[in-house]
N, C-alpha and C positions, 0 to 999 in steps of 0.2 A: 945444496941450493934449496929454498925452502919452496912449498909447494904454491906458493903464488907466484911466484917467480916462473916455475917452471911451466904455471898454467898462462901466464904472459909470452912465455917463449914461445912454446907449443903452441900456441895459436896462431901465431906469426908465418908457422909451417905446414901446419896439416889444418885439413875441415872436420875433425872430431878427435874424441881423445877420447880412450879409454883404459881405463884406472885398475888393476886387479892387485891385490896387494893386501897385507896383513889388517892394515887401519881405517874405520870407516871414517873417520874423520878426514883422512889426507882427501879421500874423493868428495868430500863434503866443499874442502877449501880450494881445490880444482876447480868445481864447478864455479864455484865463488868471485876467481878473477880470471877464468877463461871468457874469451871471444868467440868461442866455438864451442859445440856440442859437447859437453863431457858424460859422459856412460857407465854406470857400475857394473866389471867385469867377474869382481869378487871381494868382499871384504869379509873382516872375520865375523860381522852382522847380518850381510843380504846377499843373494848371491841373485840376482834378479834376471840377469842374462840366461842363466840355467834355467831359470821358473818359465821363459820362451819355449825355450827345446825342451822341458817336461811337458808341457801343457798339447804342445806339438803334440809330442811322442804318445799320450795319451789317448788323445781325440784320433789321433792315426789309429791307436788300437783297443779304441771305444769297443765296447759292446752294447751300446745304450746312452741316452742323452744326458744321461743323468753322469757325471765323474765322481765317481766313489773311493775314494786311496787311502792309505796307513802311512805313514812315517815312523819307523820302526828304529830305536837306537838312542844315541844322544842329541837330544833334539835340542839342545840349548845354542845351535851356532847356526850358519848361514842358513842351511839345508832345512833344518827343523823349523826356524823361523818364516825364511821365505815360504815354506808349503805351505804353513800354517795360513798366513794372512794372502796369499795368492787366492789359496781354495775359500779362504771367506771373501775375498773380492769376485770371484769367479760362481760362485754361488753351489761349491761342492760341497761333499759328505765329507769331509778332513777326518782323520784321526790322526792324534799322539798318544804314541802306543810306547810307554819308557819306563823308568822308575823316575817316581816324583822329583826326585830332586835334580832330575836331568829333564824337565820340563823347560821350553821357552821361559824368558824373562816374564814376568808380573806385567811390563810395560806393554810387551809383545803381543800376550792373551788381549790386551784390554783394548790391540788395537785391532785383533781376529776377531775380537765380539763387536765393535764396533762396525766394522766391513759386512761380517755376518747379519746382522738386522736390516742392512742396507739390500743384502744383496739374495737370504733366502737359503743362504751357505746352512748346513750344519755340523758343531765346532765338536768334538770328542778329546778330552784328554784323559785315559787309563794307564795303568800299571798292567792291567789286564790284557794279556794277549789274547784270550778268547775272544772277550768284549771288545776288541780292537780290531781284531781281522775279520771275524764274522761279516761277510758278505761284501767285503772292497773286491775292486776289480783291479787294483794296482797296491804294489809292494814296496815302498821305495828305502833305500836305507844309504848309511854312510859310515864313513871312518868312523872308530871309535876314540881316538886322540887322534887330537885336531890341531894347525897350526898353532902353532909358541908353545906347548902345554909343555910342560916338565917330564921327562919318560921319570922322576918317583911317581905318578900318580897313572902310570899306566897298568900294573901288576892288579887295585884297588878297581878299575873303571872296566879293567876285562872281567873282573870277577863279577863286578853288581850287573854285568851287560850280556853273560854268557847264557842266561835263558832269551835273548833277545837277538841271539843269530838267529839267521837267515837261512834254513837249511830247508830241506823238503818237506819235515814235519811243521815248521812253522806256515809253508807258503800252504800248505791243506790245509788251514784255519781259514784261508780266504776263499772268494767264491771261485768254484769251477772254470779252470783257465786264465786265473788271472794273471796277470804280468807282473815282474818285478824290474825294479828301476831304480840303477845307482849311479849317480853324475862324474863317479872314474877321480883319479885313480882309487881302486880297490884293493883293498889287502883280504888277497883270498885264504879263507881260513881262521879270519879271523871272523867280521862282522857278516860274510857271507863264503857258503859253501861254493868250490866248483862246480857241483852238481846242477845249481841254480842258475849260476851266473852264469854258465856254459851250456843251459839245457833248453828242452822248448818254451820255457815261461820265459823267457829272457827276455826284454826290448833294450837292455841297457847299449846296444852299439848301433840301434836305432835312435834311441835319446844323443850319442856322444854325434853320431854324424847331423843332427839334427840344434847342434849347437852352430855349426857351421853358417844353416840358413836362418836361425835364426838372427845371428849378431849380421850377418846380409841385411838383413830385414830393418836389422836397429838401424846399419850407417843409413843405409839407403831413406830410411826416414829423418835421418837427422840431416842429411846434405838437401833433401830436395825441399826446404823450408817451411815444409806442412807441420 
């Protein structure tokens, strides 16, 4: 059934719809012939729902008005992207902290700088972990292959990515107590240590239960007509 179709059904029966799935396009053409509130739950572009329960999960474990974070990894899909232009919306310190060629899209940057002059954000994109971690209060990172990707190109993207876990010598690059934060599921061992993800710097099962009240938050706005 094509997704207009589905977005005409769907509407028929429920008061919002929300879309998580490989293709940003499918939730694009949802919203398009739905009747009712359509939601991006996850595509392989934005993951906007997440950016809720990060932003949450932060300012829960702020130290200071200001939010200072790294994105640590392959920032080129959902996770890298949405931090990127969140924190230029939201008026943070961002970092992307990766190897260049695992930088956000060109289109991406150019909509983080745009955001950024609007909003007082400041935008970092290094290869340099020093110059990346130096002084965040939050860690966040993700899989290292990522939906559809072919496992030939996973032997190649662990190796260019292995100075770029997330272990306990990486999280002392950033400021004293800071938190680390991965939106699950996680391959431990790989892009992050048990030590981390299992130790006092952790907010990550603060961030996952706080996915819950966020998408609360989205129906509940999307039903009551505001």
């Amino acid at each position: 059934e094509s997704a207009a179709d589905t977005a005409r059904v769907l509407s028929r029966v429920f008061d919002a719809i929300e879309y998580r799935g490989a293709n940003h396009a499918t939730v694009v053409e949802l919203a398009r012939h739905a009747t009712v509130p359509v939601f991006n739950g996850l595509t392989d572009t934005w993951h906007p729902t997440q950016m809720l329960a990060d932003f949450l999960t932060m300012r829960e474990h702020a130290r200071s008005a200001t939010t200072s974070f790294a994105y640590v990894g392959d920032a080129r899909f959902n996770m890298g992207n949405s931090l990127l232009v969140s924190g230029a919306i939201l008026g943070s310190d961002v970092r992307i902290v990766a190897p260049q060629s695992l930088w956000p899209a060109e289109d991406v940057q150019q909509i983080a700088q745009e955001r950024a002059e609007e909003s007082g954000a400041r935008i970092t994109l290094t290869e340099n972990i020093d110059d990346g971690l130096t002084g965040v209060d939050f860690v966040h990172t993700d899989v290292w292959v990522s939906m559809g990707e072919a496992k030939d190109v996973w032997a190649e993207r662990i190796e260019l990515l292995r100075p770029y876990r997330v272990d306990s010598a990486l999280m002392s690059k950033a400021a004293p107590g800071a938190a680390f934060m991965h939106c699950l599921p996680a391959w431990r061992g790989m892009e992050i240590t048990e030590a981390v993800i299992d130790g006092p710097q952790s907010a990550v099962f603060d961030e996952a239960e706080n996915r819950l009240h966020a998408q609360k938050a989205v129906l509940s706005w999307c039903v009551s007509g505001n």
